[in-house]
C-alpha positions in Angstrom: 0.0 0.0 0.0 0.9 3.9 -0.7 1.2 6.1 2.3 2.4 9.3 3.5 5.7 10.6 5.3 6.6 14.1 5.4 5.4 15.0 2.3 6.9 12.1 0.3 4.4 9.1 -0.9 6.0 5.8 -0.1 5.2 2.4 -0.1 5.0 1.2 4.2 8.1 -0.6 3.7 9.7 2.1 2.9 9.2 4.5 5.5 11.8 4.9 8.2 11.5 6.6 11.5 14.4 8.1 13.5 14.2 5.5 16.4 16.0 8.9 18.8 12.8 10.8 17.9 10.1 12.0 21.2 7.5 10.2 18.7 9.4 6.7 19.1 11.2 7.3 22.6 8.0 8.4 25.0 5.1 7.7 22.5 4.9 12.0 21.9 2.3 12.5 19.3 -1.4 12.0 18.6 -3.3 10.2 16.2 -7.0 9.7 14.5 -8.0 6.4 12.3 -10.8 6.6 9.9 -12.2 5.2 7.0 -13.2 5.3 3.3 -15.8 4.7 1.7 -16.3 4.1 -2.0 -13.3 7.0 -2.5 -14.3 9.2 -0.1 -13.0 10.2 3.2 -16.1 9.8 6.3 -16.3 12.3 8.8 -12.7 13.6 7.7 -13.1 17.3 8.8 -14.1 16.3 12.2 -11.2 14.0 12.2 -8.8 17.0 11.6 -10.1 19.5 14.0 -10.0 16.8 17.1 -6.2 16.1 15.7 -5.8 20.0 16.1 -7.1 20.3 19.4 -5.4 17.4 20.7 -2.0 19.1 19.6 -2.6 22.0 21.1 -3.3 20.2 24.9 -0.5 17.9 24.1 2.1 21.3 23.1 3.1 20.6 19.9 2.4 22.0 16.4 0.0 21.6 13.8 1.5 21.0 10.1 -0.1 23.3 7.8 -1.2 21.1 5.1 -3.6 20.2 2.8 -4.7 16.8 4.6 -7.9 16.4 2.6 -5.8 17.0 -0.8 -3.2 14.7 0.7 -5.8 11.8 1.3 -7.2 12.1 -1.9 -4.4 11.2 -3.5 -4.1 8.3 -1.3 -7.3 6.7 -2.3 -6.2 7.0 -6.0 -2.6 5.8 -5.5 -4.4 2.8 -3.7 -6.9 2.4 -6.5 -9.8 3.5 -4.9 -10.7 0.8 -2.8 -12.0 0.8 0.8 -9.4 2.1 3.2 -8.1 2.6 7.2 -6.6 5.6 7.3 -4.8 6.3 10.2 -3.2 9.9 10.8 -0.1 10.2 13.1 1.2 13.8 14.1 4.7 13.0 16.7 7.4 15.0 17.7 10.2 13.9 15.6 13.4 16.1 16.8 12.5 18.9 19.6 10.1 21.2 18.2 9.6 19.8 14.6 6.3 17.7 13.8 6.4 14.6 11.2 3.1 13.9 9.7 2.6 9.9 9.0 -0.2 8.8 7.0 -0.5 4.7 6.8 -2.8 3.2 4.5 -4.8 -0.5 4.6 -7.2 -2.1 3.2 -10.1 -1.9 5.2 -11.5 -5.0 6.4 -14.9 -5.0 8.9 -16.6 -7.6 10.4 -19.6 -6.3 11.8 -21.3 -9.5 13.6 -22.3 -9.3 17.4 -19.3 -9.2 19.5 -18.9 -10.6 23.5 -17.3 -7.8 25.5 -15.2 -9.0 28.8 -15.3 -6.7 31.5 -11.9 -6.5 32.3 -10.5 -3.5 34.8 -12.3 -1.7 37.8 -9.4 0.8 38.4 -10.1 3.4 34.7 -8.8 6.8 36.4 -9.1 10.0 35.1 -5.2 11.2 33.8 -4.5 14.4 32.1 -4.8 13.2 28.9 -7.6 10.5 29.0 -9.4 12.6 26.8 -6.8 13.0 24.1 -6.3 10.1 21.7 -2.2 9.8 22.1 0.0 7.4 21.0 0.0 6.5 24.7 -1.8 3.3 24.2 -0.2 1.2 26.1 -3.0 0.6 28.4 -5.9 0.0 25.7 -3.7 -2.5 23.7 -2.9 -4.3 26.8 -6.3 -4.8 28.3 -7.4 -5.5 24.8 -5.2 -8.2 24.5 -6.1 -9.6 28.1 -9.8 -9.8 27.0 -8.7 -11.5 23.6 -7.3 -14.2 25.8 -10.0 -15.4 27.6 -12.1 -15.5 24.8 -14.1 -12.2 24.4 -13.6 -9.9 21.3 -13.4 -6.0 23.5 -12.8 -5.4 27.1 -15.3 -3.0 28.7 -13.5 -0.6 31.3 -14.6 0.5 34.8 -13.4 3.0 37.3 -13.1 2.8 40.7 -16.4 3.7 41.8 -17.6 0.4 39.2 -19.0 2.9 36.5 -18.7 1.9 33.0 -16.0 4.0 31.0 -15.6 3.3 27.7 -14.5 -0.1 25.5 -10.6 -0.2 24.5 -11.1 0.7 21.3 -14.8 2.2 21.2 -17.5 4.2 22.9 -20.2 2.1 24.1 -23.9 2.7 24.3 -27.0 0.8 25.7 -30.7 1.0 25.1 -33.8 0.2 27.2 -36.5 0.7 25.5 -36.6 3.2 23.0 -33.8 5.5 24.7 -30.2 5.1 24.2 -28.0 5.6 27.2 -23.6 6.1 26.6 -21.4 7.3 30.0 -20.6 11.0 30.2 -17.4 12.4 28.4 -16.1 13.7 31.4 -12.3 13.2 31.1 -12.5 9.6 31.6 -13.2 8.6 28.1 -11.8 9.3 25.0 -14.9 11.5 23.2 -14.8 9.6 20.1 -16.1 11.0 16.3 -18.9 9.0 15.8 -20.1 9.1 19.8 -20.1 12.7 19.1 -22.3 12.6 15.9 -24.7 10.4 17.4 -25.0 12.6 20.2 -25.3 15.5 17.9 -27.9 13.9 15.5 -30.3 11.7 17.9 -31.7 12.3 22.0 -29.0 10.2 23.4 -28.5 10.3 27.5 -25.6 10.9 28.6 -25.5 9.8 32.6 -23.2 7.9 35.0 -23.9 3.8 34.4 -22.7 1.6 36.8 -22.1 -2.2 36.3 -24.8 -3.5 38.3 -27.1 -1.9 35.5 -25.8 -3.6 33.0 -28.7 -6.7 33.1 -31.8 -3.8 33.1 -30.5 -2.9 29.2 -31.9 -4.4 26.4 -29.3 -4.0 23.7 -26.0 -2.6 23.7 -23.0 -1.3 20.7 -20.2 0.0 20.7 -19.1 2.3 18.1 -15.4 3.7 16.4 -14.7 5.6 13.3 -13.5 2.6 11.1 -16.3 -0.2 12.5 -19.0 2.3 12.7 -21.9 0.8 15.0 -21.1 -3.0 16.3 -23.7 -4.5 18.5 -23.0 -6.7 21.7 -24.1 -10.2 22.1 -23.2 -10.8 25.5 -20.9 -8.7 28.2 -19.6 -11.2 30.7 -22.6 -13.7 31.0 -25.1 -11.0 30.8 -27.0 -11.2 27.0 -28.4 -9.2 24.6 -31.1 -9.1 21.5 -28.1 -7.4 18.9 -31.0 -6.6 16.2 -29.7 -3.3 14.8 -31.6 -0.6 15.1 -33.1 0.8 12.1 -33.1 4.5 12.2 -29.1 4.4 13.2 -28.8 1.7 10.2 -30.0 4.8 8.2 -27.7 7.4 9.5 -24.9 5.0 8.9 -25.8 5.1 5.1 -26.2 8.3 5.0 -22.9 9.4 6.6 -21.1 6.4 4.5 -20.4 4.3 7.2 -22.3 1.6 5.3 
């Protein structure tokens, strides 16, 4: 696949990073990961102006490109087809910013998955909020879940309220109302959590685990998978019907 490193378009094999650079050494930088859809780029501007504000808290600079020009290209070096696209901004010598752009093909599987839940100690840090390349923690618990059989961990705090997935927002419905955990520095406040929000009466309210069992269905969503529904969270299972007005929005936003 063709991607992008500091303005030259490489095959990935060909891209080398200075192993002395912040980026590499302490995991400096942010990133976003979307995907395409039939040549075009979903939900790219909102993409770019969390990667922006995320540089800003984080203290470094924001290249001035033109990302959406830069993408474009992308898709046609790559022949069009469905992508990941996955952004990286990192500090690669004290105060100068490499831009990495690294291009798949995308692959989704969309069936039900079982959700593990897998930590009770999710703290609030400085940066929760900000999607880093501090991922350490996600990949790990991630992993953990994938070993005992479940496809996503589902995080908890201290106080047993539900956080966030490792990879994904997570919503639950009762009824006809949808319910997702507030965005108050504990989660990462995702792209498509925040169009969902934005473009249907979602609740936003603490959820602890012992509520789990009085939901009827449950999702998770993330820009690449759009909305995946849950089957079962520990031993506790649900009806993973999709919803049909959210089935429309993803159409119409080309998640779909």
């Amino acid at each position: 696949m063709i991607c992008y490193y500091n303005g030259r378009y490489l095959e990935e094999k060909f891209i080398r990073i200075p192993v002395e650079s912040p980026g590499f050494q302490y995991g400096y930088g942010v990133f976003t990961s979307l995907r395409t859809n039939h040549g075009h780029a979903v939900l790219i501007t909102e993409h770019l102006k969390r990667l922006e504000e995320s540089c800003k808290i984080i203290g470094i600079s924001y290249p001035n490109v033109d990302f959406k020009s830069i993408i474009n290209e992308l898709i046609r070096r790559n022949n069009n087809i469905n992508l990941r696209i996955k952004i990286t901004l990192f500090e690669e010598n004290i105060n100068q910013v490499a831009l990495l752009i690294i291009v798949t093909e995308l692959k989704i599987d969309n069936t039900p998955k079982s959700i593990k839940v897998i930590s009770n100690n999710y703290q609030v840090t400085s940066f929760r909020g900000v999607k880093s390349l501090n991922y350490l923690e996600n990949v790990h618990l991630h992993r953990e879940a994938i070993k005992t059989g479940f496809d996503e961990g589902l995080l908890l705090n201290s106080k047993k309220l539900i956080c966030e997935c490792c990879y994904a927002n997570i919503f639950l419905v009762r009824g006809e109302k949808i319910y997702t955990p507030k965005a108050n520095d504990n989660i990462l406040n995702g792209i498509i959590r925040q169009e969902l929000i934005n473009n249907f009466s979602i609740i936003e309210q603490d959820i602890s685990f012992a509520e789990l069992p009085t939901f009827d269905k449950a999702f998770f969503t993330n820009s690449v998978q759009g909305i995946v529904y849950i089957k079962k969270i520990n031993d506790i299972e649900y009806r993973s019907q999709p919803i049909p007005k959210l089935e429309e929005w993803e159409k119409s936003i080309g998640l779909k």
